[in-house]
C-alpha positions, 0 to 999 in steps of 0.5 A, a space after each residue: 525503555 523495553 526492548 523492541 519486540 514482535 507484536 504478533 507474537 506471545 510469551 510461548 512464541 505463538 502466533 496471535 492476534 492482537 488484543 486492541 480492545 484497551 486502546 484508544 480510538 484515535 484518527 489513524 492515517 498511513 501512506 505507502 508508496 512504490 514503483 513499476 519500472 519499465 520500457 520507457 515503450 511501455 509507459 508510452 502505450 499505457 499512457 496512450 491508452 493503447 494497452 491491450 486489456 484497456 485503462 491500466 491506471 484507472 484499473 489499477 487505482 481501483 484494484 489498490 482501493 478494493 485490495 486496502 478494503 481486504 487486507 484482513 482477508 489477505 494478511 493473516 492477524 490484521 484486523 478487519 477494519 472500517 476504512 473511511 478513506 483509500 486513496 491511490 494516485 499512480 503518476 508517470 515518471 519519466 526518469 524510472 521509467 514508469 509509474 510511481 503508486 502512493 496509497 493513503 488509508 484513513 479510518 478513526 479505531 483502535 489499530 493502524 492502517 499501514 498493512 491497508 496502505 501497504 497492500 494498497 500500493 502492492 495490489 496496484 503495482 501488481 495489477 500493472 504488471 498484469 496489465 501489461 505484461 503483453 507488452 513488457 515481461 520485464 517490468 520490476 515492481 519495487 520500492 513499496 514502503 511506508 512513508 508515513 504514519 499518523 495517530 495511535 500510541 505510538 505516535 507519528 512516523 516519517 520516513 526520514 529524508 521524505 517531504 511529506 
């Protein structure tokens, strides 16, 4: 077995791209999750709808689906790639307090879609911040990772201990 190495990085140490033209198309699916904590106030009022600059949730979905759409533009080395599916829930949690954000990118190519499901979910929590920072300047974003992976050579991935 080789030893784990950077993918992004060449034999010189440079930075680089990488080549995915000799893989195989496959179906690849990622879901990344996080959190925003707050004032149990907080969520109160976003859930109410009260939020000074409007619908915070459905702003926020929106905002993880266009950030997933740009991830080559925001993550230097990604890929631009041809989604055929985001998918961001944002559910309230009582016991954090706050929301809880799953994202799930989707396509059929050569390279995976975890940086899109990642981004996903890190755009969406920020754009909750944002949105009720007026209301709670003391908000924690934390928690992203990815919980799944499906397709490509190196096969499937859960984090361990998750249900999904």
């Amino acid at each position: 077995m080789s030893e784990p190495r950077l993918s992004h990085i060449d034999s010189t140490g440079e930075a680089n791209m990488v080549d995915v033209g000799d893989k195989a198309e496959t179906v690849r699916i990622a879901v990344a999750e996080g959190f925003v904590r707050m004032r149990p106030e907080t969520l109160a009022l976003i859930l109410e709808g009260d939020a000074k600059k409007g619908d915070v949730i459905g702003t926020a979905r929106l905002a993880g689906i266009m950030a997933a759409k740009q991830t080559a533009s925001l993550i230097p080395l990604c890929h631009p790639l041809m989604l055929t599916k985001v998918s961001v829930d944002i559910t309230p949690d009582e016991a954090l307090p706050g929301l809880r954000v799953e994202a799930m990118a989707k396509l059929s190519g050569r390279t995976g879609v975890e940086m899109e499901a990642l981004t996903a979910v890190s755009v969406a929590c920020l754009t909750i911040y944002d949105m009720a920072k007026a209301a709670d300047r003391e908000m924690e974003i934390g928690g992203i990772r990815l919980v799944s992976k499906s397709g490509g050579r190196s096969g499937d991935y859960r984090r361990q201990g998750e249900r999904r």
